[in-house]
N, C-alpha and C positions, 0 to 999 in steps of 0.2 A: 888603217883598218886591218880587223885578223878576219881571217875566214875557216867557217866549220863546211866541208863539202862533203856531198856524197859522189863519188862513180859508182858504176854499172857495166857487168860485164855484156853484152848482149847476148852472147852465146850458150852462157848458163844461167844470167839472172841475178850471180851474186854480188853482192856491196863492198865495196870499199868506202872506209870514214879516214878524214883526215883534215891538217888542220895547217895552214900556213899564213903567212902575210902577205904575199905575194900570188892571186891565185890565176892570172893569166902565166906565170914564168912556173908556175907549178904544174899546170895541166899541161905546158909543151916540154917538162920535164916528163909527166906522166908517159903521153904520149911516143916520147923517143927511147923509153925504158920499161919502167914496171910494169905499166897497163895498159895496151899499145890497144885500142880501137875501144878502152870502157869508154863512156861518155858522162858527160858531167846531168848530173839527174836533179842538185841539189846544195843549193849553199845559203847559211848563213853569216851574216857580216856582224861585227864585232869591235867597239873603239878601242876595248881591253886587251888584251894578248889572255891575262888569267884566264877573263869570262870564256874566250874563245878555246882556250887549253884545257877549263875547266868537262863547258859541253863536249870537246871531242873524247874527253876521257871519261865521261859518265855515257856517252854513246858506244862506246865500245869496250865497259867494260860490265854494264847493266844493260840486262836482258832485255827489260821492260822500256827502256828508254828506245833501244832501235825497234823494239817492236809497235811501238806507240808510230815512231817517225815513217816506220814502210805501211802504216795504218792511213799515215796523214799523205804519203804521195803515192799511195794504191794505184790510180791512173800512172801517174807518169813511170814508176816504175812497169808496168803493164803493157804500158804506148810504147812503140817507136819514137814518135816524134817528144 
């Protein structure tokens, strides 16, 4: 499986997209480096590597696309929990 994630920083609010195979060894990568206390907000699973390369790169590189996604996790981007 590939996977499309979102993090969340909690302190400001802002997103992180990305995209790996791997996404328990990715978020303890996250975690011990880049983006040390975001929290996982959001993933989609993927049998394709493409499909999965395809969505994180029209996530992040069309407007409309992350604005539709922080539309569909309103709560959870909002909530703590």
């Amino acid at each position: 499986m590939f996977y499309v994630y979102v993090l969340q920083n909690p302190a400001s609010g802002s997103i992180y997209i990305g995209y790996t195979k791997d996404l328990r060894q990715r978020m303890a990568q996250h975690k011990g480096s880049e983006h040390p206390g975001w929290q996982l907000k959001y993933y989609e699973a993927y049998a394709s590597k493409a499909d999965a390369q395809e969505r994180e790169k029209r996530l992040k590189h069309h407007g409309s696309g992350v604005k539709a996604l922080k539309q569909r996790l309103k709560q959870s981007l909002t909530n703590e929990s």
